[in-house]
N, C-alpha and C positions, 0 to 999 in steps of 0.2 A: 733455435731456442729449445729450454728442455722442456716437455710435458708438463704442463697446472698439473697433474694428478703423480702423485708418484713422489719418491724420495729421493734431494738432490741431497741436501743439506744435514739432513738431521736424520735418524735408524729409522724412527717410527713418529709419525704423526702428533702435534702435543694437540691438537683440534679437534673440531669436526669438518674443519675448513669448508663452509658454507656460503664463501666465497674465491673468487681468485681474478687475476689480473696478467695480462699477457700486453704490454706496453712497447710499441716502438715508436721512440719520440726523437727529435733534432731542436736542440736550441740555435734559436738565432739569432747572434750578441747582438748586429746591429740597428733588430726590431722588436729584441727584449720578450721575444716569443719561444714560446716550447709549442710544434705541431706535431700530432702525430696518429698514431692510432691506438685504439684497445680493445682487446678480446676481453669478455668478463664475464664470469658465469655465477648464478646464485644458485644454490639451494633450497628449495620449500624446506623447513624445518617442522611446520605444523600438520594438523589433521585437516587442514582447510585449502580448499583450492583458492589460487591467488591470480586476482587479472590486473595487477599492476603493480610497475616497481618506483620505488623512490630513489632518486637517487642525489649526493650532494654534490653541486657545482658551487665549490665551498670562492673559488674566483671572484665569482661576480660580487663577494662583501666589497671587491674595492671599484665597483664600476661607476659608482655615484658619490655626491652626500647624501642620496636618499634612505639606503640600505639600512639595516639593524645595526651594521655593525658603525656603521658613521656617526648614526644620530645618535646612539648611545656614548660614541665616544669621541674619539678628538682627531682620528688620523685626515688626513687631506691630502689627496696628492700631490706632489712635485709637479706641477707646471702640466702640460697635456700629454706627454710621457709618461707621468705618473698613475693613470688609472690604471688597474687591473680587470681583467675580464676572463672568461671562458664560455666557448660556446661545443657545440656539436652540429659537425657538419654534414655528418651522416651517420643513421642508426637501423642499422638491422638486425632480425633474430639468425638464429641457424639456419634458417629454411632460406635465406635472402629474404624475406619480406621487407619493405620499405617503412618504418617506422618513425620517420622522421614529423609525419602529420600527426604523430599520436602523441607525439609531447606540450607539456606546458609546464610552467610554470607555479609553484604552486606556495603556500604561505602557513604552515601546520602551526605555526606561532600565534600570527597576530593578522591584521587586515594588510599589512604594509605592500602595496603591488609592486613597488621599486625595488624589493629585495627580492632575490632572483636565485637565491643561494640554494633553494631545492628545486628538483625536477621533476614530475611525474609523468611516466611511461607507461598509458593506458593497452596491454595486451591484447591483439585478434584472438585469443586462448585464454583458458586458465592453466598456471601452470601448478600441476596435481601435487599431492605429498610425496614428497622424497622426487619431486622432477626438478629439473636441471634448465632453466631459465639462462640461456645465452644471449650475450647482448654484442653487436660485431661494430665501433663505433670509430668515425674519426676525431679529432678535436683538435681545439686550436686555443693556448692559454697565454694570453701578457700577463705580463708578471709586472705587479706596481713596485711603485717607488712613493715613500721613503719604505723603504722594508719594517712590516709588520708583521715577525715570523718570517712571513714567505717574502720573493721580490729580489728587486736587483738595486744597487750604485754601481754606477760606473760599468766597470769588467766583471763587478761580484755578483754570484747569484744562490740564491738560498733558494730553494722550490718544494716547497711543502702545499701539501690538500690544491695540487694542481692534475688531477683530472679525475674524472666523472668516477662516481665512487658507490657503490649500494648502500643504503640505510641498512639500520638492523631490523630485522624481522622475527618479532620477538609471539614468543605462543601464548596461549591463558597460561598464567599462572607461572611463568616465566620473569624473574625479580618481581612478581605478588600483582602482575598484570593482569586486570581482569576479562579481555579480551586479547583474540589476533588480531596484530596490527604492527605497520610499519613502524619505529623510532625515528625519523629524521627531521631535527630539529635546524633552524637556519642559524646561519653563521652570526652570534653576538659580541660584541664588544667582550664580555667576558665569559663569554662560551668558550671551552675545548672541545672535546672530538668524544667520539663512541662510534666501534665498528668492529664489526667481526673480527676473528684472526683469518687471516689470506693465506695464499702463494702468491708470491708473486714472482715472475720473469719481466725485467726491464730492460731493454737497450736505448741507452741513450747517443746519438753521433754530435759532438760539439768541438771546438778549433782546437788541435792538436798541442795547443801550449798550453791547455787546462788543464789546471791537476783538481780531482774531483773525486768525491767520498760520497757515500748512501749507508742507507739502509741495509743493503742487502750484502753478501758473500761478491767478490768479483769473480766471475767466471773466464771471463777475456775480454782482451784490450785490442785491437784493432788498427791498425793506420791504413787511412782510403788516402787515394791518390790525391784529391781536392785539399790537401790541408788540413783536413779530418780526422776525426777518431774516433771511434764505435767502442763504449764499455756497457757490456753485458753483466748484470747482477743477476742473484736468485736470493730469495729472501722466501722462509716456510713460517706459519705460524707467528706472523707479526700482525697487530692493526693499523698500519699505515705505513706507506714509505715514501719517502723524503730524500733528495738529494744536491749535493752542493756544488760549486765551479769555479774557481780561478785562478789565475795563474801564477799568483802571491801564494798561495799556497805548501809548508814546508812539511813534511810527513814524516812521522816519527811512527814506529811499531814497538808492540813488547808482546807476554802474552804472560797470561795468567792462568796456571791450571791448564786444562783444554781451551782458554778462549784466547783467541787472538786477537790483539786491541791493536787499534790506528788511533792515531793522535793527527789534524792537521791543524797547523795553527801560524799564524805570520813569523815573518823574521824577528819583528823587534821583541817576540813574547818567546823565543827558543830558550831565556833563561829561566822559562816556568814550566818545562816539559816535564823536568821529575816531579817536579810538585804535584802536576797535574796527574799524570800516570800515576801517581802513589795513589793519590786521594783515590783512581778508581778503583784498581785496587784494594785499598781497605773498604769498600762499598759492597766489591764483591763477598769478600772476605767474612764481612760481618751479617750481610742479608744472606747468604749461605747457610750460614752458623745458625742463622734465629731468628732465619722466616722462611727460607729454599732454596733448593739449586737456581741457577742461572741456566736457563735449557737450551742456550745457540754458542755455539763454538765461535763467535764473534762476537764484535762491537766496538762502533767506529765512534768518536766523538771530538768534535769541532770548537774551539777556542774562535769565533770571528773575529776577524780584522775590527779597525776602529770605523771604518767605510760601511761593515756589516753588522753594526751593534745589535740591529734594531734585530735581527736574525738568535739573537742571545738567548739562552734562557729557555731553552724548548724540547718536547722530549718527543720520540718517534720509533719507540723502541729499542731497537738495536741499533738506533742514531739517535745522539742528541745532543745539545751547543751547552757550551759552557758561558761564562763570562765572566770579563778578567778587566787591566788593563794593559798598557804598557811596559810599567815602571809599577809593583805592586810589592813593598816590602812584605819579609818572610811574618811579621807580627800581626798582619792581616792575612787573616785564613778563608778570604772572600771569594779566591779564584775554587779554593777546595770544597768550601758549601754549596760554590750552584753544580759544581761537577757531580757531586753526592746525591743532590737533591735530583738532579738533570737523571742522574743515574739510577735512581729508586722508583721513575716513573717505571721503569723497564716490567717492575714487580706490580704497581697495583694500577695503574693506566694500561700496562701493556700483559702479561702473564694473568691477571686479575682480571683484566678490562671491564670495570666498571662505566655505568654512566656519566662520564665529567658533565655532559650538558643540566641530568634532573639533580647529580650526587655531588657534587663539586667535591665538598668532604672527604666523600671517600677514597678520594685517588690525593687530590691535593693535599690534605689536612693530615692524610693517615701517613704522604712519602714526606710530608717536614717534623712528623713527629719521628722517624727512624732518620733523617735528614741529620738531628739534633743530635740524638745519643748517637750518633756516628762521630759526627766531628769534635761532641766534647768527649770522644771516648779514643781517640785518636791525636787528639791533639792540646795543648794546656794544660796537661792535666784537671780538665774539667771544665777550661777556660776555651776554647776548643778558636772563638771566634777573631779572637785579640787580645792578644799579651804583650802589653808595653810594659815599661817598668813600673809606672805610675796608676798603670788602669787595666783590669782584665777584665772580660766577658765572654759569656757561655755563648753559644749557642741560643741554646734552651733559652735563658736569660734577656735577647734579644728580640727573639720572638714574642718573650711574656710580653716588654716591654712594649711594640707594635700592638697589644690586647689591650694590654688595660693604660693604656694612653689615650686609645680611640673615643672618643666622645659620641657616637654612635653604638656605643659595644653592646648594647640592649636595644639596639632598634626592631632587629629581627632574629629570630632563631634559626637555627644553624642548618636547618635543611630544605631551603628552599632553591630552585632551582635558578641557575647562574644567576640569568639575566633578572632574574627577581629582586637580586638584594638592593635596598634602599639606598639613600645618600653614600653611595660610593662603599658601601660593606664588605660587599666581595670578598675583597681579600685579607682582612681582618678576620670573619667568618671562616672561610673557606681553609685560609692556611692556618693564623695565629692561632685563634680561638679554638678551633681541632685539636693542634696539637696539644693546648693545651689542657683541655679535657683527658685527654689519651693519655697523657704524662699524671694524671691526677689518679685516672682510671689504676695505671704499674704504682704510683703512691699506696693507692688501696690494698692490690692485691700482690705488689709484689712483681719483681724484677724476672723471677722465672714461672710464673704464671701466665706474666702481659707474654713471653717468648712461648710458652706453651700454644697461647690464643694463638698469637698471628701464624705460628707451624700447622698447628689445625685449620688456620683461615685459608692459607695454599692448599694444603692437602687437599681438602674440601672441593675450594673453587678455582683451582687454577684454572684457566682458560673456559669460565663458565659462566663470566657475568656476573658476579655475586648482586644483590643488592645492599640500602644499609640495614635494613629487617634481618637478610643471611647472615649479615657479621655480630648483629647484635645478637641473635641465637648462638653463632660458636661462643661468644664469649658467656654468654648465658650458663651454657653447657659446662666450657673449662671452668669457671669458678666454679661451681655446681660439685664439679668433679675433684678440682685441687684444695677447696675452701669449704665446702660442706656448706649451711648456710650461715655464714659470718655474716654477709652483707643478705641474710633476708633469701626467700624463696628463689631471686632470678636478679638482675641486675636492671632489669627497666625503669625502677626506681631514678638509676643514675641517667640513664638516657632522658628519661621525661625532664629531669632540668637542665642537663646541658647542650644536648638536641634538639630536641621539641621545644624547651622554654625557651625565653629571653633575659631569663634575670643572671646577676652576679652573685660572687662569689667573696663574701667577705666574713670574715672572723675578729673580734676584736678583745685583749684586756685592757679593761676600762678602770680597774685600779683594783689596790691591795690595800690591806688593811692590818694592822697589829695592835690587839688590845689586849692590855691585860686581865685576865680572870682574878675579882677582888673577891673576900667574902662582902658577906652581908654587911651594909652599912643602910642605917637608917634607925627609923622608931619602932622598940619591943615594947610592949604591952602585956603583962604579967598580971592580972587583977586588980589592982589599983594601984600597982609600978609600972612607972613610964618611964624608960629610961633611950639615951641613943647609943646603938651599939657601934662600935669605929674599931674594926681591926687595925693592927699594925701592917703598915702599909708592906714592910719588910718580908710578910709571909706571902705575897701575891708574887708566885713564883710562876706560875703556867701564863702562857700567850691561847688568844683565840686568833687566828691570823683566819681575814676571808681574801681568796679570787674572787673576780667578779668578772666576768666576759659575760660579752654578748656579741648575739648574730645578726648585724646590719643585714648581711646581703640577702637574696630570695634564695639561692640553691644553699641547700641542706645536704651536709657530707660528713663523715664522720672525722672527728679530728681528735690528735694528740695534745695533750696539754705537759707542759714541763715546769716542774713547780721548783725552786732552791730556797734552798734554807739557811741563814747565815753561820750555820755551824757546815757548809759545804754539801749536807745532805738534800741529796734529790727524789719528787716522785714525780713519775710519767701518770698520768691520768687519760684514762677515753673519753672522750661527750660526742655522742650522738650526734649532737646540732641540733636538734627536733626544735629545745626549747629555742625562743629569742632570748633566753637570759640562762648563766647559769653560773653557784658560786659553789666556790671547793673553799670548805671548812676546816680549821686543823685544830688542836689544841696539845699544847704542849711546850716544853720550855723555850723552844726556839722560833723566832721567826721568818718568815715568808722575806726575802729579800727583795727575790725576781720571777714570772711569768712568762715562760712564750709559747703562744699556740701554733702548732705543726714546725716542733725547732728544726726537723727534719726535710723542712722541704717539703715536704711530698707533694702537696694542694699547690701546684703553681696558678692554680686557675683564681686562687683568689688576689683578688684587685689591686690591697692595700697589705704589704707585709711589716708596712710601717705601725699599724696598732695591731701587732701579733702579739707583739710584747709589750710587758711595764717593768720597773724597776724601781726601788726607793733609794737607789744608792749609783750617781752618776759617773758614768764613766768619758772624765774628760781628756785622756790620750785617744782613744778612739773617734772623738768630734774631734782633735787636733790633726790626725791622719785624715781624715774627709777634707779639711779642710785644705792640707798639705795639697791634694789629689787635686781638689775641684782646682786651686789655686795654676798645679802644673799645668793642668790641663787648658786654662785659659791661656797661659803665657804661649802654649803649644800651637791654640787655633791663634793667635795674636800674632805669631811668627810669620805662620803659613797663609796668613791673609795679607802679609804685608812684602812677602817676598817678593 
């Protein structure tokens, strides 16, 4: 094995690597177990001595229904195969010391004793600042069934957060923490991960007809006499590593720039390889361009079989799964969006490594908002998601639609941590609702501003934990810098409503008006002449035309108004929003046709784009094309439900 300390992979260090992992494991198909051993060392990062470590046995979420991650949600194992578990069979420091009495079990969450998913490792020492905490451990992981993420069907095995792992260990004042202290949160229903960047060295030995992909770089492939196979990885500078198995398995390579890409994906899906490979590609291509480099000379990523769905959808840095299906026509760009998305974890889960446990937002909400201008910037011209002949959609436009559909979309605000959100919020919150702010946020300030922010938001915090207080400061700053004060002293204004608050986002014209400007008609009184005055109606040549909008929703943004004229002439107007009510006056021979507020787009965060606009003049080829559409569109699912 090569040295945790030192450079296998990469020039120079992108870390502080205040962890690492030296793994030699054996999967065993026919007991659906990974045993083996780990070397793992921590670093004290603080000014404080430390006499114990946390560590996550992220496994045992599947050892019960009792756990956080059960009650919270729906998974159940397959029959008595199907639990998962992990334990530690033996734990010692450098010195040999016996450690195995000093562990327990421990609950940073909640009271739940059935959930088992953290570990605490009460130290005979303190281990001092800047000392080296070695931990010399065996373990032993089954791997559940149905696969949730992690887990095996059949011959297939996905094995992610399968062995004993250090929390983070975070200092005062460290993403705005007011103390030292460990972060290890337990394994939830809609929890992700938070963890150091590693080294790590893994050997895996499993039956020599697996064909199998990770995390890491391959170093060497091995054949033992038993039927066996030994593949050695090295992986620098990643937070977690994950690896796959089986012997369906069809492997496809390219490379892009310096990075060499693996593809493995089944037989019946070998006609979505280029699709696939392209779409990473432009991911690399464009988070390069207008967020940073990509900093490993690899990356592997996995299409699961239909056996391994459940494996779908997941990122692990320099691995992550896609998902597709069989038979997926080129008009559906479904297999290319989670590739995208799967792949942009790599930048703010991984390169970023945010808290996904307290920030959901920040890793999720920020990779579906580049998720979107990726795929509709690549694909449909604009349409990125689905283009039939009868019906096209964005990306962007999909996501909206998952926001303001939800009938929960004001339960809670947008930064609470995972397991927090209410009546199933999660991921409305988390993904939709983020991006949708974010995309409102580049409305405001503009297309190379938002790219200026997130370049400074890497610069900054590449491999540093940002928190979301950090990122709201860079963006603080770059407007500051590129915009002077357009939007006001700082931008917290914007985060107080759509992070910290819970309201919507709605705009509305509520009607228009044209009236003529008459003279004076009525009773003149002259001394003792009374007469009534009645112009000719023929000199009442000027219009007083009103707008009249108004602000249903709570968040306050500033928006464009577009006002036309029946002589063809347009003006753009700004309104604050501040008011709930506001009308634009005109006077002059022409009148006010049509209204629309934000004709640009830009506010996808608001709810209702249906009263953005009024008109007094209807246009009925456009409701006969809707109609045309909705009409296709039935006959289409009518078909496909009856084949």
């Amino acid at each position: 094995m090569f040295p945790l300390y030192g450079q296998v992979i990469l020039r120079t260090p992108l870390s502080p690597r205040l962890t690492g992992y030296d793994i030699n494991a054996t999967l065993v198909p026919d007991k659906h177990i990974v045993s083996g051993s780990v070397k793992a060392y921590w670093i004290n990062p603080s000014k404080a001595d430390v006499s114990e470590a946390l560590l996550h046995m992220y496994m045992n979420a599947f050892k019960s229904n009792k756990t956080d991650m059960c009650t919270e949600g729906d998974w159940s194992a397959a029959g008595k195969e199907g639990y998962g578990w992990i334990r530690i069979k033996t734990i010692k420091d450098k010195n040999g010391t016996d450690l195995l009495g000093n562990i327990q079990y421990v609950q940073p969450d909640d009271s739940n004793i059935d959930d088992q998913t953290v570990l605490k490792v009460t130290l005979p020492y303190a281990v001092k600042p800047g000392d080296t905490l070695w931990l010399d451990m065996t373990f032993e992981t089954k791997l559940p069934s149905p696969i949730r993420r992690t887990g095996f069907k059949d011959d297939y095995y996905f094995v992610g957060q399968w062995f004993p792992k250090f929390g983070v260990y975070e200092p005062a004042g460290m993403r705005q923490r007011p103390a030292d202290g460990w972060n290890c949160h337990q394994f939830h229903e809609n929890s992700e991960f938070y963890s150091n960047h590693s080294v790590y060295n893994v050997s895996v030995t499993m039956p020599a007809n697996y064909v199998a992909g990770s995390g890491g770089k391959l170093m060497s492939e091995t054949k033992n006499s038993d039927g066996t196979k030994t593949l050695t990885w090295r992986a620098e500078d990643i937070v977690d590593f994950a690896w796959t198995a089986w012997p369906g398995y069809k492997v496809f390579t390219d490379r892009w720039r310096d990075v060499d890409i693996t593809f493995l994906t089944s037989q019946p899906r070998t006609d979505q390889v280029e699709r696939q490979i392209s779409s990473l590609k432009n991911a690399l291509e464009y988070l390069d361009k207008n967020v940073g480099p990509y900093p490993w000379p690899h990356v592997t990523f996995v299409d699961p079989p239909t056996i391994g769905a459940g494996a779908g959808g997941m990122e692990y840095t320099t691995l992550f799964t896609s998902a597709s299906g069989d038979h997926v026509p080129d008009e559906l760009r479904m297999p290319e969006m989670v590739t995208i998305h799967e792949f942009g974890h790599a930048y703010f889960m991984g390169i970023m490594a945010s808290n996904e446990f307290e920030e959901p937002w920040l890793d999720e909400g920020v990779n579906s908002f580049w998720e979107q201008r990726i795929v509709d910037h690549y694909y449909g011209n604009g349409y990125g998601l689905l283009t039939l002949p009868f019906i096209r959609c964005s990306d962007l436009g999909f996501s909206r639609l998952q926001y303001v559909s939800d009938r929960s979309r004001t339960a809670a605000t947008n930064d609470l941590w995972s397991w927090n959100y209410p009546h199933g919020t999660y991921g409305v919150m988390s993904y939709s609702k983020t991006a949708m702010w974010l995309h409102t946020l580049q409305g405001l300030t503009g297309e190379e501003t938002m790219d200026h922010i997130f370049r400074e938001y890497y610069r900054r915090w590449a491999f540093k934990h940002p928190s979301g207080k950090d990122f709201i400061d860079v963006v603080n700053e770059v407007v500051k810098k590129d915009l002077g004060n357009k939007y006001g002293q700082d931008m917290n204004w914007f985060f107080d409503e759509v992070l910290y608050g819970s309201g919507i986002c709605d705009y509305s014209v509520v009607g228009i008006s044209n009236n003529k400007t008459t003279g004076y008609r009525g009773v003149v009184i002259e001394g003792d002449s009374i007469r009534i005055e009645k112009p000719d109606r023929k000199s009442d040549t000027l219009t007083c035309s009103t707008v009249k909008l108004e602000r249903p929703g709570d968040i306050v943004i500033p928006v464009e108004v577009l006002i036309h004229f029946d002589n063809g002439d347009e003006v753009r107007e700004q309104w604050d929003g501040k008011a709930r009510t506001k009308d634009y006056v005109f006077n002059g021979i022409h009148e006010v046709q049509w209204a629309e507020i934000d004709p640009d787009n830009k506010v996808p965060l608001d709810v209702n784009r249906v009263n953005n606009s009024y008109t007094l003049k209807t246009n009925k080829k456009a409701a006969r094309r809707m109609m045309d559409k909705y009409v296709t569109l039935m006959q289409l699912m009518i078909s496909t439900i009856t084949l």
